[in-house]
N, C-alpha and C positions, 0 to 999 in steps of 0.2 A: 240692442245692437252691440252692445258694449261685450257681453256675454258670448256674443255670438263672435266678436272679431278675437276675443282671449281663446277660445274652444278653437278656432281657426290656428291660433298662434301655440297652442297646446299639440293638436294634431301636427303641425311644422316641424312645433320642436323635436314631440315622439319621434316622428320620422324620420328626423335627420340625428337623433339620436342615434335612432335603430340600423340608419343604412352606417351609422358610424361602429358600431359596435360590430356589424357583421363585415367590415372591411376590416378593423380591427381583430377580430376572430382567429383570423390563420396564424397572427403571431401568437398568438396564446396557446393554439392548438398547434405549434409549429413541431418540426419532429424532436424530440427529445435527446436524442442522439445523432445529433446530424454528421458525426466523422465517421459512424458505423454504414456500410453498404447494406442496401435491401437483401436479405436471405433467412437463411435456418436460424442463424446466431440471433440476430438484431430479432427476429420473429419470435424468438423463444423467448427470449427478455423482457420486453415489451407485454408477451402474455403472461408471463408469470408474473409481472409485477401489474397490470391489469387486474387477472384472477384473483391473486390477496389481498389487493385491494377495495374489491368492488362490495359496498357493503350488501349483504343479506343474499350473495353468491356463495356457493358450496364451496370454494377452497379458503374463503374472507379469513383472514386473520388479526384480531384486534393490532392495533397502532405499537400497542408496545410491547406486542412479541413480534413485531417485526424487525428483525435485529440480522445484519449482513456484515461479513466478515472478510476480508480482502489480505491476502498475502502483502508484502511490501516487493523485498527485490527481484526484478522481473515480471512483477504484477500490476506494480503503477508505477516501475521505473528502471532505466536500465541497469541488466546486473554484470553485462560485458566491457571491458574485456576481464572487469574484477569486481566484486563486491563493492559498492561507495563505503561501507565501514571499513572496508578493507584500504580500500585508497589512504582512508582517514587513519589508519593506525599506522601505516607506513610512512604517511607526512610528519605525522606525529613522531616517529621516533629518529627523521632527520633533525626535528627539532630542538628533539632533547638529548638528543647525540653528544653535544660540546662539555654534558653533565656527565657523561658514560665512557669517555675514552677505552675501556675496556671490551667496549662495542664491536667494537671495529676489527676486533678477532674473535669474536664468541660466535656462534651462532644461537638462533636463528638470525640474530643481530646484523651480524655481517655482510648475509644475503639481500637482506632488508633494505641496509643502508648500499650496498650497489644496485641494486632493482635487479635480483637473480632471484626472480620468481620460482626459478627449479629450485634452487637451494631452499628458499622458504619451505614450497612445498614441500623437499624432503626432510625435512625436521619435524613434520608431523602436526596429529593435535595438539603433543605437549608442546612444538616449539609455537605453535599458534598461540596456546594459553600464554604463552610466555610474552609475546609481544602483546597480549591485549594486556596482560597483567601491567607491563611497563606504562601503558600508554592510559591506561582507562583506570587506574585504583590512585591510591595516595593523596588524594582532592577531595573538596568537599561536593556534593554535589551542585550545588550552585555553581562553584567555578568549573565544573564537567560542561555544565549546563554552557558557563560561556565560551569555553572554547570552543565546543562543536556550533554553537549559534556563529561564531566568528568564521570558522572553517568553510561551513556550508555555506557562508555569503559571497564566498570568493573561491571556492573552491571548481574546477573545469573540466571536465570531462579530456580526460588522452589522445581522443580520438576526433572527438567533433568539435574542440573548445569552446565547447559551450557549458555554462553550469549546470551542476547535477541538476540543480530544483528545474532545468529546462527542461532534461531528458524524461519529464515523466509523460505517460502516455496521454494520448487528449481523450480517443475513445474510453478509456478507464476512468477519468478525470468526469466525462459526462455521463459515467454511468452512477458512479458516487451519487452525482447533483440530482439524477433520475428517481434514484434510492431517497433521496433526501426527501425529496420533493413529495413523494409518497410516502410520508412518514416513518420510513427505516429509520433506526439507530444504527449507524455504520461504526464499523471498527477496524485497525488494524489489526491483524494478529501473523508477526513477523518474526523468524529467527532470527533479527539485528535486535543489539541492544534497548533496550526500553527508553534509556533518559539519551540514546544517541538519536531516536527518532521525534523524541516527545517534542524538541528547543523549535521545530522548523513543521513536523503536517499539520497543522492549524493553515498559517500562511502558503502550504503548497497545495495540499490537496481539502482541505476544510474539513480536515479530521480532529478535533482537539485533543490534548494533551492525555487527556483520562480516556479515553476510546483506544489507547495505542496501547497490546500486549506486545512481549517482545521478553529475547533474554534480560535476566537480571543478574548482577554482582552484587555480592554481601555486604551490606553497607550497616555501619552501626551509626549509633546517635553519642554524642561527646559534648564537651562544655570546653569551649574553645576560648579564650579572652573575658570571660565573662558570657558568654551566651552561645546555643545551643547551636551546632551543625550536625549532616549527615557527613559521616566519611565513609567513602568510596575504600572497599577494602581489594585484596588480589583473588577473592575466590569466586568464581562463575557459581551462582545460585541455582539458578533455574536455565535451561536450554529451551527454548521455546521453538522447536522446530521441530518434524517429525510428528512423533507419538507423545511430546510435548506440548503441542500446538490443542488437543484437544483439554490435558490439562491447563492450560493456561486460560480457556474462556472458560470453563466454571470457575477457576478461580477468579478472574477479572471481571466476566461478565457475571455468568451465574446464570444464565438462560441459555438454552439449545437455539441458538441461529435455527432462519431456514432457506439463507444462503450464502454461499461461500465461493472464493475465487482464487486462482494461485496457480502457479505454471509451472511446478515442479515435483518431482517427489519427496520434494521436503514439506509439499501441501497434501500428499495422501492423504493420511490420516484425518486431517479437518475435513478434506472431502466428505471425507468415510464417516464422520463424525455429523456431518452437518444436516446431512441427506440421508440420514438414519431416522428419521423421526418420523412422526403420524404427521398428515396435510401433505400439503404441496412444498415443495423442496425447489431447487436450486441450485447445480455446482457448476461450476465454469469453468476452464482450464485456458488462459492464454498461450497457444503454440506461436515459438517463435519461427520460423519458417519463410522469413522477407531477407533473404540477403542483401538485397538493394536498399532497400529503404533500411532496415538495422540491422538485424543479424540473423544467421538460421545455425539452428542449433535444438537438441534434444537428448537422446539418447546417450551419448557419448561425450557429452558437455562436463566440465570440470566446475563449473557453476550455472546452478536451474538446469539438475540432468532430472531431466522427462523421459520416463521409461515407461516404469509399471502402470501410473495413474493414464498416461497415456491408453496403453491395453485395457486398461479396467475403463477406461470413458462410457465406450459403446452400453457395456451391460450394466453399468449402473447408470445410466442416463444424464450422465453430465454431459456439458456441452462444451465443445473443442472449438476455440477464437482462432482463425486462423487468422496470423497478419495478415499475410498476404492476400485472400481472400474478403474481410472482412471489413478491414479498416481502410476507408478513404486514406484518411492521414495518421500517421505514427506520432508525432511531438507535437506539440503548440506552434501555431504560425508567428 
């Protein structure tokens, strides 16, 4: 009897195990992407990251060549009405203004410290190098490190007052996590500074430090007080944007990605780079196209101009986000 009431209390238990597990179910299996709307876009995704996954499937890709690669401004945050590095070397040089008196009639200096973005802009790439020189060399990297960590904590968007770290997108934010999830190795690979992105996407978007390519500045190694620092020097190293972008992941990563994302023709070439390989590929293009919800902009844009990758999408089979179409929501709630 004894047997028979345990065997009784065994089936009870299975059972209400089992009706708990299958009530539990849907959040496990819940959709991966819940900001993205049902379509082409979300459909593509979802298969291609299905398809390289699924072991002993013809497109299967072992775990650790599965390595995915994401533009930064415009791709997982906003690059309107100006670049956030950008923001950040202009704050930067009201700050260091009261050391520079000289400023205040030089250019690019001068434009800088009124906010006459035309004046910036006409001073060029050298007047450009010039202000990142002022703002980003002469420090050790450690203290690089804390001022941008200080910045980005308090730092607010022009437009929306809200801080950058808000503006990043939540669809791109859950497609990272999707990638994750399925064993990618994610990376950034961004024309913004290297150690200006490294201090802050660990805590934004769960990229760490070492996944993050990006421009670099000539920095040497010195003996400072008795012990060793990196100093930040005035010379731009490496450009990582462009026909940059695909040297930067051999050198950083060192394996052919086989998927990549980025909203601009400064992401071409890693396109073109990424979806060049044997297997199943991958490219994405975020079109910004939502005037309402953030901004619409392409072709004729002064930052994240989409032109050609746009034209080239169709025949090489990358796939076009449209905001407007695509994404339930744009930022985090």
């Amino acid at each position: 009897m004894f047997e028979s009431a345990k065997g009784l209390i065994g089936r009870v238990l299975a059972g209400s195990i089992l009706s708990l597990g299958l009530a539990v179910l849907p959040a496990f299996a819940a959709d991966p992407l819940p900001s993205w709307n049902d379509g082409e876009s979300k459909s593509a995704i979802v298969d291609f990251v299905t398809a390289v996954s699924t072991e002993g499937g013809p497109d299967f890709v072992a775990p650790a060549d599965r390595i995915a690669t994401f533009d930064n401004d415009g791709t997982l945050w906003a690059e309107q009405p100006m670049y956030v590095q950008l923001a950040f070397v202009l704050d930067r040089i009201k700050v260091l203004a009261p050391e520079h008196p000289d400023w205040q009639g030089t250019e690019p200096f001068k434009s800088a410290l009124a906010g006459d973005m035309a004046g910036v802009a006409a001073s060029g790439e050298a007047g450009l190098l010039q202000l990142l020189a002022a703002t980003h060399s002469g420090m050790t990297s450690v203290e690089f490190t804390q001022i941008v960590s200080d910045w980005v904590a308090k730092a607010k968007h022009p437009e929306t007052g809200k801080l950058y770290t808000a503006m990043i997108y939540q669809p791109m934010l859950e497609l990272i996590r999707y990638l994750k999830a399925n064993d990618f190795d994610v990376f950034i690979v961004s024309g913004g500074g290297i150690e200006f992105m490294r201090p802050w996407t660990e805590q934004v978007y769960g990229i760490p430090p070492q996944n993050v390519v990006g421009s670099t500045i000539e920095t040497t190694f010195e003996m400072r007080d008795g012990g060793p620092v990196l100093l930040r020097g005035e010379h731009v190293s490496f450009i990582d944007d462009g026909p940059g972008k695909p040297v930067g992941i051999q050198t950083h990563i060192g394996k052919h990605p086989i998927a990549a994302f980025g909203n601009s023709d400064g992401d071409l070439q890693m396109l073109q780079w990424v979806t060049s390989g044997p297997g199943k590929r991958f490219g994405g293009i975020v079109h910004h196209d939502d005037e309402k919800r953030e901004y619409a902009y392409d072709r004729k844009s002064h930052f994240g101009k989409l032109d050609k990758a746009l034209d080239l999408a169709p025949s090489q089979g990358w796939q076009v986000f449209s905001i407007k179409q695509d994404w339930k929501s744009v930022h985090p709630q």
